[in-house]
C-alpha positions, -999 to +999 in steps of 0.1 A: +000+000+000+028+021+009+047+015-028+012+020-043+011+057-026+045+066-039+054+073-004+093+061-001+116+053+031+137+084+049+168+067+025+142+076-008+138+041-014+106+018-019+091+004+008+100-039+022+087-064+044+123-052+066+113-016+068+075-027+083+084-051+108+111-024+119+085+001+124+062-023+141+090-034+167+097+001+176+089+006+213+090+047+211+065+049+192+043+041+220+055+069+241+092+065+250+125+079+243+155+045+238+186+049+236+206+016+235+194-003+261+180+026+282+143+034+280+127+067+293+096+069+312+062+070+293+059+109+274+025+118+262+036+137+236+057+110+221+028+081+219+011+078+184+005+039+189-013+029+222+003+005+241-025-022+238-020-019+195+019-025+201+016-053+223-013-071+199+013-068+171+039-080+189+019-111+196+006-118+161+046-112+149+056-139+169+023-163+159+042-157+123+072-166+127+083-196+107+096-214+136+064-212+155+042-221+126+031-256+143+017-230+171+001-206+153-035-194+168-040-162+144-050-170+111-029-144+087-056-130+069-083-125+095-068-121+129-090-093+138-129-103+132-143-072+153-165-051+131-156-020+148-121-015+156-116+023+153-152+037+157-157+022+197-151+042+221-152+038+266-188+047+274-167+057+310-132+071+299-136+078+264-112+058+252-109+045+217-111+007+221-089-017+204-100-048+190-078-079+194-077-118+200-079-122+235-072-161+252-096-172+276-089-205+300-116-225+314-110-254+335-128-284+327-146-311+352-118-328+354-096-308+361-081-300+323-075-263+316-090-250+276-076-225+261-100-207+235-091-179+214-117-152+206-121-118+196-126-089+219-127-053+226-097-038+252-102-006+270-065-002+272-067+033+293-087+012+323-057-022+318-026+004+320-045+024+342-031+057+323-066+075+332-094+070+357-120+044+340-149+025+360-160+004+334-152-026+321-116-035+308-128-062+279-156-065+262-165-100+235-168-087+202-196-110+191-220-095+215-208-058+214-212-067+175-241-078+177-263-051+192-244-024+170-257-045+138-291-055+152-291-014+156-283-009+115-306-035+102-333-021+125-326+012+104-319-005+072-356-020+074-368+012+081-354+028+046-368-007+030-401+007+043-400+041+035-408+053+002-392+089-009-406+117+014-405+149-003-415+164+033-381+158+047-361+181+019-387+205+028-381+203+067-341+204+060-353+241+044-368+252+072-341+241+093-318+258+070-334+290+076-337+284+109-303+287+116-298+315+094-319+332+122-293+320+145-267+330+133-281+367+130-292+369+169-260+351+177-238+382+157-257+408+176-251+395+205-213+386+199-210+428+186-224+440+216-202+417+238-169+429+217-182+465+227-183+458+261-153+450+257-138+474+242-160+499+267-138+477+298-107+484+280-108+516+274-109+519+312-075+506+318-054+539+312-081+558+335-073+529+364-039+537+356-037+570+361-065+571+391-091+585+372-111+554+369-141+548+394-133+512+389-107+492+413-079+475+390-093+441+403-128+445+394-121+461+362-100+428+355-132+410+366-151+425+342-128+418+313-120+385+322-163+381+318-165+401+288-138+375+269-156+347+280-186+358+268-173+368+229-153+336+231-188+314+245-207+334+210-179+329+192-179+288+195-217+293+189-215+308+157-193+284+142-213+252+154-239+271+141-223+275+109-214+240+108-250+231+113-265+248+087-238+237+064-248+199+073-282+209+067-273+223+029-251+196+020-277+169+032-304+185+016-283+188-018-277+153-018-306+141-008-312+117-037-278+105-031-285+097+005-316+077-005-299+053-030-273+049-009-293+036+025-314+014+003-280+001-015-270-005+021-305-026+033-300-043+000-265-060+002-255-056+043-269-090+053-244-107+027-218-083+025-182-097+038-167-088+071-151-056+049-179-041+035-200-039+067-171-023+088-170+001+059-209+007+060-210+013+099-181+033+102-202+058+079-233+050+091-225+058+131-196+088+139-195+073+171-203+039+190-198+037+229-198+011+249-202+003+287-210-012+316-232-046+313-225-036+273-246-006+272-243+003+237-250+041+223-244+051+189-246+086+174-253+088+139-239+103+113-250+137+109-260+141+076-278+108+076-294+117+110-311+144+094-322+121+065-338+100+081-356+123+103-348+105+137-358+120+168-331+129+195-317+103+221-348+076+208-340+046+235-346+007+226-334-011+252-298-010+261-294+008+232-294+045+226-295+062+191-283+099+185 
């Protein structure tokens, strides 16, 4: 993949087997500094693999190796059969959760110990204990799996249902206007709070010089409020923004977003592994998971507003947003 995006080693050459497995032994790129044979202590900054990924590698590395091919337990092609490595996150920490093989051992009545291996989902935050976390460390795949899917196909056979509603692109053009509205109350009240501002400041060279009927510490109180209060309209008008921009693009692809859920109902129940991670990874922006596998997913936002679902709709133990 790496020779098929042109991208070339730091020496300008094309990409081997040597260079990966390099780069996937390398300790610091989980957060340390080596030198030799001395290690620093875990920096932040430094980590762009979590610790969890690196050690998951490390085991299927060694379940490659020639000289332990009699002992393999990962098949090559399909060691990871979670459908949504990379979109779960801790209901409790907010961790992204990894998605690995993951040995159990159950001892037997008579007294034999089996070993069976099976895919699961790792908190790695709550196992390295790098932030507080109160939920669960692992979670099975199949059954976080489950519910996420049983959650698609529930929408899926909605869209089946549903012919074309013409009402829906006209409510995305209210909504449109709607936060055009918005947006205008939301400048006027950003101008006045940059006057005020201004006004406060202004008063600093009288406070200076003793003219100012204002103490130094409450005029500091004042601008200190007066900030926060542009910044607070500030971050409104560009969600704001945002939103309405959703709200134009869904509503100019609204034909688009109709042949593609029905595509989606059509082939998802005998689509491959692939293809289904693919379809849920654009159907939900989010998927949490928690305690007693309490599931929530947020949809997408463009396809939330398609299909016209109301806000925080409960079904069990799962919650759709």
């Amino acid at each position: 993949m790496l020779n098929e995006r042109n991208i070339v080693t730091h020496g300008g050459a094309r990409f081997q087997t040597n260079h990966v497995l390099r780069m996937l032994r390398h300790r610091g790129y989980t957060g340390y500094m080596i030198a030799k044979e001395n290690t620093s202590g875990f920096i932040p900054e430094l980590q762009i693999v979590e610790e969890s990924i690196y050690e998951d590698a490390m085991a299927i590395v060694e379940q490659r190796k020639k000289e332990n091919e009699q002992r393999r337990s990962v098949a090559q092609s399909s060691y990871n059969k979670t459908l949504l490595a990379g979109n779960l996150y801790c209901a409790h920490c907010g961790t992204r959760m990894s998605g690995f093989w993951h040995k159990d051992r159950y001892r037997l009545a008579d007294g034999t110990v089996k070993e069976v291996m099976a895919p699961k989902y790792n908190c790695y935050a709550k196992g390295l204990k790098v932030r507080p976390c109160d939920g669960q460390q692992l979670y099975k795949a199949e059954i976080v799996d489950e519910i996420v899917e049983g959650i698609a196909k529930d929408i899926f056979a909605m869209i089946s249902r549903m012919p074309k509603d013409p009402t829906i692109e006209a409510q995305l053009k209210k909504n449109i206007q709607n936060k055009e509205n918005l947006l205008r109350e939301l400048d006027a009240k950003l101008q006045s709070a940059k006057k005020e501002l201004e006004l406060y400041e202004a008063q600093i060279i009288k406070c200076i010089e003793g003219k100012s009927k204002l103490s130094e510490a409450t005029l500091a109180r004042m601008i200190s409020r007066a900030e926060d209060s542009v910044a607070v309209y500030e971050k409104e008008i560009e969600k704001a923004r945002m939103d309405k921009q959703n709200q134009k693009d869904t509503a100019a692809q609204i034909e688009d977003f109709y042949k593609e859920f029905k595509g989606w109902a059509d082939e998802y129940e005998s689509a491959a592994l692939e293809r289904r991670r693919v379809i849920l990874s654009q159907l939900f922006s989010r998927i949490e998971i928690g305690r007693g596998y309490e599931v929530k997913v947020e949809i997408a936002m463009s396809y939330k507003q398609f299909l016209n679902l109301s806000e925080n709709s409960q079904t069990g133990n799962r919650t759709v947003a």
